[in-house]
C-alpha positions in Angstrom: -180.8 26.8 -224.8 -180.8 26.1 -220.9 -181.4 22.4 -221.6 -178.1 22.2 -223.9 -176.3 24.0 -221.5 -177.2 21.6 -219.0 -176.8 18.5 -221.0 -172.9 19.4 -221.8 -172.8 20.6 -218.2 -173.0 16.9 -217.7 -171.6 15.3 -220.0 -168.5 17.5 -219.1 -168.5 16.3 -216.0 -169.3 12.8 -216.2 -165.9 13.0 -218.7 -163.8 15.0 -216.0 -165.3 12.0 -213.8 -163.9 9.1 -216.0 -160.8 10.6 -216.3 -160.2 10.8 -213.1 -161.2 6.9 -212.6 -159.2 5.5 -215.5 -156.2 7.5 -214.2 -156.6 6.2 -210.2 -156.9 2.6 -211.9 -153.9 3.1 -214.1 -151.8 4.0 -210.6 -153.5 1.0 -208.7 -152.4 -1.4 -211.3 -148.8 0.2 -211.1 -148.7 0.0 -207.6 -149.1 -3.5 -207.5 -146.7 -4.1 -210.5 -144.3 -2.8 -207.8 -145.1 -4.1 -205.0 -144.6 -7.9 -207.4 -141.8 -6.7 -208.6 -140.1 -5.9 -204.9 -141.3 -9.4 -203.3 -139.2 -10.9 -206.7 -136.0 -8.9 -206.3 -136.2 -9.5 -202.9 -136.6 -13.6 -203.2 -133.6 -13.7 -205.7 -131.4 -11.4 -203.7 -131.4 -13.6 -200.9 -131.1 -16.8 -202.8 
C-alpha cells in the first residue's frame, strides 16, 4: 500500500512538474511573438 502511495506521489508530481513547463514555454513563445510583432509595427510606422 506504501509503495502505491508513493508511486502516485510521483507521478503526481512529475504531472504538476510538466504543467508547469508546458505552461513557462507557452509564455516564452508568446513573448517573443511580441517582441516580432513590436520590431514590425515599429519598421512600418516609420516608413
Amino acid at each position: 500500500m506504501e509503495l502505491l502511495i508513493a508511486i502516485l506521489l510521483f507521478t503526481g508530481l512529475f504531472a504538476i512538474y510538466d504543467a508547469i513547463r508546458k505552461v513557462n514555454n507557452n509564455i516564452l513563445k508568446q513573448t517573443e511573438e511580441i517582441i516580432k510583432l513590436r520590431e514590425e509595427m515599429t519598421k512600418h510606422n516609420r516608413k
